[in-house]
C-alpha positions in Angstrom: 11.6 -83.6 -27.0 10.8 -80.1 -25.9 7.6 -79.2 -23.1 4.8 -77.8 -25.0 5.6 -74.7 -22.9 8.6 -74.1 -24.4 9.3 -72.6 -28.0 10.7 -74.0 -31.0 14.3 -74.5 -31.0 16.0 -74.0 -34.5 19.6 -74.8 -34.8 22.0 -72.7 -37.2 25.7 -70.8 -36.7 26.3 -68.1 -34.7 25.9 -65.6 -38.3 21.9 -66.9 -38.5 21.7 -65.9 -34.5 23.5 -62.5 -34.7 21.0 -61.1 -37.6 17.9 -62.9 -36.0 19.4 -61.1 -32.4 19.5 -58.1 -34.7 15.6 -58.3 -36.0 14.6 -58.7 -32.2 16.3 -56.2 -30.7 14.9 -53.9 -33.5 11.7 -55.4 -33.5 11.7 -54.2 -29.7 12.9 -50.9 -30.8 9.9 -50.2 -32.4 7.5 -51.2 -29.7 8.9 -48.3 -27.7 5.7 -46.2 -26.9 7.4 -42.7 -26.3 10.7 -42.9 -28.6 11.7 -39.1 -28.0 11.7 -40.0 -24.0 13.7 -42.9 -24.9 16.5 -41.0 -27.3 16.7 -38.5 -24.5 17.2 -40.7 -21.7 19.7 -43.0 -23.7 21.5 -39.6 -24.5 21.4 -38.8 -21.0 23.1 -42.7 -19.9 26.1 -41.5 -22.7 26.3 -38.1 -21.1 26.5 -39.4 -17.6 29.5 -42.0 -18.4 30.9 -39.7 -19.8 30.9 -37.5 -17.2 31.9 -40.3 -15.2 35.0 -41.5 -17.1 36.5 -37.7 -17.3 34.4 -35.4 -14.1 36.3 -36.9 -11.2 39.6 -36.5 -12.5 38.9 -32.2 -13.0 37.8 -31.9 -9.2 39.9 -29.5 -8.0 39.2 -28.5 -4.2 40.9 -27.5 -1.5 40.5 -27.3 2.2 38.9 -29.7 3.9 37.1 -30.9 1.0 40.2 -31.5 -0.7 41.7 -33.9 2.4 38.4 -35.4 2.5 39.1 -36.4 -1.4 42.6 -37.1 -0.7 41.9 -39.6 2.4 38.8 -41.3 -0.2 41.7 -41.8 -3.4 44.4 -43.3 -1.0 41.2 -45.8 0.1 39.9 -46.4 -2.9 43.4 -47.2 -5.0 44.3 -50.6 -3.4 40.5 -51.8 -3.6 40.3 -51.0 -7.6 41.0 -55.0 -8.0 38.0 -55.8 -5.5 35.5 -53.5 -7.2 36.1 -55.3 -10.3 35.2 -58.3 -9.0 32.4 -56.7 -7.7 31.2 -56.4 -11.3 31.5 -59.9 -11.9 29.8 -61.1 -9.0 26.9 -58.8 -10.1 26.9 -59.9 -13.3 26.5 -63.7 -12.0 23.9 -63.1 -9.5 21.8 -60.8 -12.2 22.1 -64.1 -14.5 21.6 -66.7 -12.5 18.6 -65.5 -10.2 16.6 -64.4 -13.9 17.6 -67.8 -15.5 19.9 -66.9 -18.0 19.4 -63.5 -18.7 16.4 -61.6 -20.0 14.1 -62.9 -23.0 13.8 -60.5 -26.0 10.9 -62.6 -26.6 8.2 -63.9 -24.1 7.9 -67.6 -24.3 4.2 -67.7 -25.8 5.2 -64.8 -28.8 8.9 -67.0 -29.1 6.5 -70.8 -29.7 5.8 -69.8 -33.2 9.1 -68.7 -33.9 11.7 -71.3 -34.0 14.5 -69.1 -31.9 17.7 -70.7 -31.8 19.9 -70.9 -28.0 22.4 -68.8 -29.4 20.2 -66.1 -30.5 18.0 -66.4 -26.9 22.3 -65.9 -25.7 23.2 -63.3 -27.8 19.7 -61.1 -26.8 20.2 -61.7 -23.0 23.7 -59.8 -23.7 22.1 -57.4 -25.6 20.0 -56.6 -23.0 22.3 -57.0 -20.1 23.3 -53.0 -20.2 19.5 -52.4 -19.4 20.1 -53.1 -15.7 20.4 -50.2 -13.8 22.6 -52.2 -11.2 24.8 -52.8 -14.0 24.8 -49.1 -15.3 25.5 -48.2 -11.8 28.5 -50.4 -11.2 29.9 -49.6 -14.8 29.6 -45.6 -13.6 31.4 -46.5 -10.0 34.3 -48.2 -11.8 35.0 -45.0 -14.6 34.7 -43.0 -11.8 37.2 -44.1 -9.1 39.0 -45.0 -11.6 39.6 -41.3 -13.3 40.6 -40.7 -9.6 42.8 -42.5 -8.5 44.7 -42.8 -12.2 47.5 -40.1 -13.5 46.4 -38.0 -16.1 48.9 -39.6 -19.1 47.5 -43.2 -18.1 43.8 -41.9 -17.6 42.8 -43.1 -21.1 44.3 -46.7 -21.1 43.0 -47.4 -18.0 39.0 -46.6 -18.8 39.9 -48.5 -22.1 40.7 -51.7 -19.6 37.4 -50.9 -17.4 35.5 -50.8 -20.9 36.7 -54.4 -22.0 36.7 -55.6 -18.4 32.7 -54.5 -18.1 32.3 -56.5 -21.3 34.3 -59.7 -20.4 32.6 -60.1 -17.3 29.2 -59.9 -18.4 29.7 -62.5 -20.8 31.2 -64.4 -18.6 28.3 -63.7 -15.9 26.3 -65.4 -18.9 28.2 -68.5 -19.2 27.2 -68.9 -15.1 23.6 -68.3 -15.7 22.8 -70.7 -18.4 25.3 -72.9 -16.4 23.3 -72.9 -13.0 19.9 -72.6 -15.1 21.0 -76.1 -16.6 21.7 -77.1 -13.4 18.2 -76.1 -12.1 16.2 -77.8 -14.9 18.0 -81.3 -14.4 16.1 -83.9 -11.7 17.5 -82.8 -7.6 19.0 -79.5 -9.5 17.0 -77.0 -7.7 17.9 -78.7 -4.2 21.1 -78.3 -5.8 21.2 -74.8 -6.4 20.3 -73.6 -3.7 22.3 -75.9 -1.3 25.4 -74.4 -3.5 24.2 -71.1 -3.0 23.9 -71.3 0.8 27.2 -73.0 1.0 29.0 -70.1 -1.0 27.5 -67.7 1.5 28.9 -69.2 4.4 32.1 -69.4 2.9 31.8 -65.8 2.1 31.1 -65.0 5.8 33.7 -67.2 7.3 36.3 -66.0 5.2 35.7 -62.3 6.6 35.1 -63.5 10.1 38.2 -65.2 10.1 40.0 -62.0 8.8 40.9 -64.2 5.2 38.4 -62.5 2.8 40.6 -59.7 1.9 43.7 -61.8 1.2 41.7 -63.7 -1.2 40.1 -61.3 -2.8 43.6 -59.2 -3.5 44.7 -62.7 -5.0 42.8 -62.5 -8.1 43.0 -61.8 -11.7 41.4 -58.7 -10.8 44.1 -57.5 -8.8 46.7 -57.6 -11.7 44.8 -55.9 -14.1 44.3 -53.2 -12.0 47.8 -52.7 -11.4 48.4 -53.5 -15.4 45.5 -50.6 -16.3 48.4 -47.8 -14.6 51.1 -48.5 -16.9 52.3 -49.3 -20.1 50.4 -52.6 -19.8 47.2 -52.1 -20.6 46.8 -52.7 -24.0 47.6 -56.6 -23.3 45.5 -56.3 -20.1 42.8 -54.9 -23.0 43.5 -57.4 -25.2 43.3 -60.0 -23.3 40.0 -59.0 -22.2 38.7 -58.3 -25.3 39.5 -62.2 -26.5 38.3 -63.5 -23.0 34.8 -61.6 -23.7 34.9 -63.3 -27.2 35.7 -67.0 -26.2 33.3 -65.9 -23.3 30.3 -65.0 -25.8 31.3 -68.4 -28.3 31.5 -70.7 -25.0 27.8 -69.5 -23.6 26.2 -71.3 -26.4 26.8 -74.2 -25.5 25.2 -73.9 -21.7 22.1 -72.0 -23.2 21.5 -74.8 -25.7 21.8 -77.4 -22.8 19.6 -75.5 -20.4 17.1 -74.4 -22.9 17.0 -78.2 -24.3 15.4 -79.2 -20.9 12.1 -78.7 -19.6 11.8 -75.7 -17.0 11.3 -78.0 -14.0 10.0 -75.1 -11.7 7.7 -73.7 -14.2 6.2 -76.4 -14.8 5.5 -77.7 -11.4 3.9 -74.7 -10.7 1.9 -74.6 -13.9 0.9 -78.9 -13.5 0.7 -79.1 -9.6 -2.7 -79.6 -7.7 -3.5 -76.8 -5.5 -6.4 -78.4 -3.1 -9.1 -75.8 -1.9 -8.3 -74.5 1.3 -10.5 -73.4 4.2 -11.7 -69.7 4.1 -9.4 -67.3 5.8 -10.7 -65.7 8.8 -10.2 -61.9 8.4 -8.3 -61.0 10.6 -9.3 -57.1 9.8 -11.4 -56.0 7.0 -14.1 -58.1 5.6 -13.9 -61.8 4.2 -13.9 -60.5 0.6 -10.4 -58.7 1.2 -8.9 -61.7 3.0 -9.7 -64.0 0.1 -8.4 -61.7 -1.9 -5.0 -60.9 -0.3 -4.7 -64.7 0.0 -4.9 -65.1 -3.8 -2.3 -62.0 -4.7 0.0 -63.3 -2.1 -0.4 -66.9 -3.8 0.2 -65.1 -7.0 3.5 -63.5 -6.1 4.9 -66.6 -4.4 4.6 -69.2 -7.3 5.8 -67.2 -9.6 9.6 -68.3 -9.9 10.6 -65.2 -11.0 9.3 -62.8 -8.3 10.1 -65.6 -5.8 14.2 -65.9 -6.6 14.0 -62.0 -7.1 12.5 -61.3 -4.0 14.9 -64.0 -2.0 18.3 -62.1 -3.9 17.1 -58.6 -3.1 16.3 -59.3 0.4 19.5 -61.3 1.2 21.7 -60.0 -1.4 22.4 -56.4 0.5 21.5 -57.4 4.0 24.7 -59.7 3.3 26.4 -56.5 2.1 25.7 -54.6 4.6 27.0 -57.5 6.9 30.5 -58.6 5.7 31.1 -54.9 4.7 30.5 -53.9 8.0 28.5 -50.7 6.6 27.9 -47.7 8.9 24.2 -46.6 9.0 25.1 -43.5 7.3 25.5 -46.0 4.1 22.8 -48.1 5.3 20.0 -45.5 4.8 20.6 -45.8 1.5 19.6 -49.6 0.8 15.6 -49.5 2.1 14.7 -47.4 -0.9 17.2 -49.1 -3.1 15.9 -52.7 -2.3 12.4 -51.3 -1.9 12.6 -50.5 -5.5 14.1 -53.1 -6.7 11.1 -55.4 -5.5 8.5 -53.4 -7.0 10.3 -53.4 -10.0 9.4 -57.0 -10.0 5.8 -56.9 -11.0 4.6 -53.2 -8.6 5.6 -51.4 -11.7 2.3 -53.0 -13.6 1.0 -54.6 -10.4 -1.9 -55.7 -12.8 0.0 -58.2 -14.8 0.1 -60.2 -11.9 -3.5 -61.9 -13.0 -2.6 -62.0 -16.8 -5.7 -63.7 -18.7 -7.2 -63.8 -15.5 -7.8 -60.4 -15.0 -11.0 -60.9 -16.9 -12.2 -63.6 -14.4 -11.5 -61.2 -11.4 -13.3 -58.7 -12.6 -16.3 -61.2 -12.5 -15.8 -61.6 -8.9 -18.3 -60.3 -6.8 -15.9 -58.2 -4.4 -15.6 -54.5 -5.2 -13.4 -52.5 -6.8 -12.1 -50.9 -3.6 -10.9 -53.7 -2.2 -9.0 -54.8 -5.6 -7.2 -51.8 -5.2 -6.0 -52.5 -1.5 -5.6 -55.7 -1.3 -3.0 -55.3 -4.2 -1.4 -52.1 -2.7 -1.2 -53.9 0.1 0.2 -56.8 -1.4 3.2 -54.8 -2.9 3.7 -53.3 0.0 4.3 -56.4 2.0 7.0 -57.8 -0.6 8.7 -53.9 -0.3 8.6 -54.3 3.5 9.3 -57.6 3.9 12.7 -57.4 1.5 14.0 -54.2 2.9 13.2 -55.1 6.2 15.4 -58.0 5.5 18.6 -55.4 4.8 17.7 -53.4 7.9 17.6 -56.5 10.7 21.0 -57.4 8.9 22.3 -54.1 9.6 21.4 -54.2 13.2 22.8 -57.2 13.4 26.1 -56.0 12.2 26.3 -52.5 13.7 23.9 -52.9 16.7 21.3 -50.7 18.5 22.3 -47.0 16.4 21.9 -43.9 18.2 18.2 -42.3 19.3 18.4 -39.5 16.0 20.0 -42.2 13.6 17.3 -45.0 14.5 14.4 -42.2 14.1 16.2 -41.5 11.0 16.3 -45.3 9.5 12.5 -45.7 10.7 11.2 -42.3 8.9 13.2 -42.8 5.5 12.5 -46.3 5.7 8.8 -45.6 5.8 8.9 -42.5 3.7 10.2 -44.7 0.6 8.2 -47.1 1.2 4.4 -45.4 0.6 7.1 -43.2 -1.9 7.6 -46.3 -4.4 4.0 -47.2 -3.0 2.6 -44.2 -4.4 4.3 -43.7 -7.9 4.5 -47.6 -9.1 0.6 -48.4 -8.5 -0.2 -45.1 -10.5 2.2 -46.5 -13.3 -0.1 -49.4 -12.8 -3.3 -47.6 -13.6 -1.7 -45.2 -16.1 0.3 -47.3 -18.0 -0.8 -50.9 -18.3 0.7 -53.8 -20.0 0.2 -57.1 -21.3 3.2 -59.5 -19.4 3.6 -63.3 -19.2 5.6 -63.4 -15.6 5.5 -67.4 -16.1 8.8 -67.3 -17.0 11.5 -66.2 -14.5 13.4 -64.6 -17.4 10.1 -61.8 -18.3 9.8 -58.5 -17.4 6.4 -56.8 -16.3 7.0 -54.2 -18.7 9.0 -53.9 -22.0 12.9 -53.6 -21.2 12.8 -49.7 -22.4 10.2 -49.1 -19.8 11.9 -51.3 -17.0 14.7 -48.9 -17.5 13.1 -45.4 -17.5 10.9 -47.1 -14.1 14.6 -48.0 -12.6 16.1 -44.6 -13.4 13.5 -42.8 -11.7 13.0 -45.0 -8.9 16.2 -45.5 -7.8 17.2 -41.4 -8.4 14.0 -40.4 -6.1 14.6 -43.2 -3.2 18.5 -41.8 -2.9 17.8 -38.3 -3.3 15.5 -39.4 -0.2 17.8 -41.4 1.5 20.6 -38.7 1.0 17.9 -35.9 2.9 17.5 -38.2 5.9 21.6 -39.1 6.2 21.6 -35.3 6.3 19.2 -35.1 9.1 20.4 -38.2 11.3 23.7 -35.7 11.5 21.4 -33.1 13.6 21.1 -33.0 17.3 17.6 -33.1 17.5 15.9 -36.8 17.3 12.1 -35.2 15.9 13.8 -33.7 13.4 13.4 -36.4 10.5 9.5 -37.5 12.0 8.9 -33.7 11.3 10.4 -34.1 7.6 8.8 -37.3 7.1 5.2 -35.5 7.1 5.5 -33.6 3.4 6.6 -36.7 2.3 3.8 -38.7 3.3 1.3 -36.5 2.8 2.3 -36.0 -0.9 3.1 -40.2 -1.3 -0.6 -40.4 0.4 -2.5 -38.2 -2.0 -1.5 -39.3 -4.6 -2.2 -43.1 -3.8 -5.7 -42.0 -3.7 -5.5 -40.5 -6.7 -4.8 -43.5 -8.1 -7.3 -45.7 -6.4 -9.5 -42.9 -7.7 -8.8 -43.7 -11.0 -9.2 -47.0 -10.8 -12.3 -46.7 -9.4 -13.4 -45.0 -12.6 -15.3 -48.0 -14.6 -13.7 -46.8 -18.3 -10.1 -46.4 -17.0 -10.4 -49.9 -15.0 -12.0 -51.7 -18.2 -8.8 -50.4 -20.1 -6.4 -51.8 -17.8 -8.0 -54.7 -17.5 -8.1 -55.4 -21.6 -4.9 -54.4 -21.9 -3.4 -56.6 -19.2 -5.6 -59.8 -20.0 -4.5 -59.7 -24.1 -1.4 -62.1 -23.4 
């Protein structure tokens, strides 16, 4: 028998799940708030791979800059095989660590409707290409591919990155609902995670010992990459096409396994006993704001989502970053990126962290002020805390960097920080929505949304990053503390612009009602 916390299961073939997949996704369609914004930035996605499969190959320098892109095509054409393993290895760690894939439904809108597994499979595919890590990686591919390809086998080859995109993200979906079944069966967390550790170390040995390459150049990927240059890639497309189709059939059966069992995380969380603890001595601030940091901090932490999100963004690159062996000129660019990535956890609507029980908080008789802070603070700590991780793994790897790098890494490390600071809790205050984070497959904001906040997140934090790699090239240590200032300055003002406007008792009671009707 199902939990009571999970939805109604109906059975049928996969024809009855591909047109209820079909109402869902349009059902979503329509809950878009600003549909113009959303055309023009799905018109802007198609330009830009575009772009990306065809730019690179017209690039046409000379000089320097024309070695420079020489010396990058000659690297980059034996690693084609590794970067498209890459993709897979993204697409299983984006599927596992959100339990299958994202919901089209929340689990209390999906208990009245009896949603079948293979419709819950076929929407987390559908909504697979809303993951800006996955746009990201699918632009990389089209693009070193167009330059390192000849022009006559140009079109053959982004046909076999296509299908290859595709077959790998189904199969990335055939691992999720895999290791989510795994998780939901007694000892499977323990499980898990001991398998995820061990595959880490393995990872790290391998390169230690010198062995990772030659096992990387020994798979799959590495023949299709050779096939995609020749006459051979319509079988290598093919091939793919029919591996992303048994790929999609197979997943089924894993989602109706996991989804058949209770969500044994979930629910401890939701049925455990959580005895009343001393009161926290404030260590600064008053009593009032230590109570409530302790109680956001709780929040974040027992929510299985935010908690597996928070442990793969913080690990995930830092790892990277290690085994790689990544100079700091590359490093600057993973604060803001991991920075983001945590607030796009629940900072984007930093609200929906209390849920129904935003109404009870507001009973409380703390002020308003220190709501505000105390959550700031809060996302703050989980942006600090995971980026943090990537930076002690970098020094680690590449040691004490020089006196104008390190000032560099400090400034833009702060910099995006109260950046993303800044611009998600004003998102918070501005554009509020109702979210049920229970689940570790929800979003705090509807998947349109969670895109547009990636986008712009992830665009501003590089364009950052890119300013400061500029500056860590300069003789002169103070120069990027002196460029910091603007930054912070700006990030600053308008933070208190939107403390300011949560102070304002209409704007507050709207976020509140809006937030607590889950």
């Amino acid at each position: 028998m199902p939990s009571s916390t999970e939805p109604a299961r109906a059975s049928g073939g996969w024809g009855d799940a591909l047109r209820d997949a079909g109402h869902l996704v349009a059902f979503r369609a329509r809950t878009v708030r600003r549909r113009g914004a959303a055309f023009l930035g799905a018109g802007g996605v198609l330009l830009l791979t575009v772009l990306f499969a065809v730019g690179p190959a017209d690039v046409d320098a000379g000089g320097a800059l024309g070695d420079v892109l020489d010396t990058l095509v000659d690297a980059l054409r034996g690693n084609i095989g590794a970067a498209m393993a890459g993709t897979l290895l993204l697409s299983v760690v984006s599927s596992t660590s959100s339990g299958g894939g994202r919901e089209l439904l929340s689990r209390s809108e999906a208990s009245i409707h009896p949603l079948s597994p293979r419709t819950e499979h076929l929407g987390a595919l559908a909504l697979a290409p809303l993951n800006l890590a996955w746009i990201i990686q699918v632009w990389g591919l089209l693009a070193v591919v167009a330059l390192v390809t000849p022009g006559a086998a140009r079109l053959g080859a982004q046909v076999v990155v296509v299908t290859w995109v595709l077959a790998a993200t189904a199969l990335g979906q055939v691992v999720g609902w895999t290791v989510e079944g795994v998780r939901r069966t007694p000892h499977g967390v323990l499980t898990v995670r001991v398998a995820g550790i061990a595959l880490a170390l393995v990872v790290v040995a391998l390169h230690l010992t010198g062995r990772l390459r030659p096992v990387v150049e020994a798979l799959p990927t590495t023949w299709l990459a050779e096939a995609m240059q020749d006459d051979r890639w319509p079988l290598a497309a093919l091939g793919l096409v029919a591996v992303a189709v048994l790929a999609v059939a197979v997943g089924g059966v894993p989602a109706s396994w996991a989804l058949g069992l209770p969500p044994r995380e979930e629910l401890r969380v939701q049925s455990g006993v959580h005895e009343a603890r001393p009161v926290p001595e404030p260590r600064w601030g008053s009593a009032d704001r230590a109570l409530l940091r302790r109680l956001d901090r709780g929040s974040v932490w027992r929510s299985v989502g935010m908690r597996r999100g928070l442990m793969v963004l913080g690990i995930g690159p830092g790892l990277v970053a290690l085994v790689a062996g990544l100079e700091w000129g590359t490093v600057l660019l993973l604060p803001g990126l991991t920075a983001s990535g945590a607030a796009l956890l629940f900072g984007v609507n930093a609200w929906c962290l209390d849920g129904k029980g935003m109404i009870w908080r507001e009973t409380l008789p703390v002020s308003s002020a220190d709501v505000f802070d105390v959550r700031a603070l809060v996302v703050a700590e989980c942006m600090a805390a995971v980026s943090g991780v990537t930076v002690v793994l970098a020094l680690l790897r590449n040691g004490l960097p020089p006196l104008v790098t390190g000032v560099a890494v400090a400034s833009c490390w702060l910099v995006v920080l109260v950046q993303v600071l800044a611009i998600v809790m004003t998102w918070s205050v501005r554009s509020p929505y109702s979210a049920d984070l229970s689940s570790p497959r929800a979003t705090p904001a509807p998947h349109a949304a969670m895109a547009g906040y990636a986008g712009r997140l992830s665009l501003i934090t590089t364009l950052t990053a890119m300013l400061f790699t500029a500056l860590a090239a300069l003789p002169w240590a103070w120069a990027p503390a002196v460029a910091a200032v603007p930054f912070l300055a700006w990030s600053t003002r308008r933070l208190l612009r939107a403390r300011r406007r949560w102070l304002d008792g209409d704007e507050r009671a709207r976020v509140v009602l809006t937030v607590a009707a889950v």
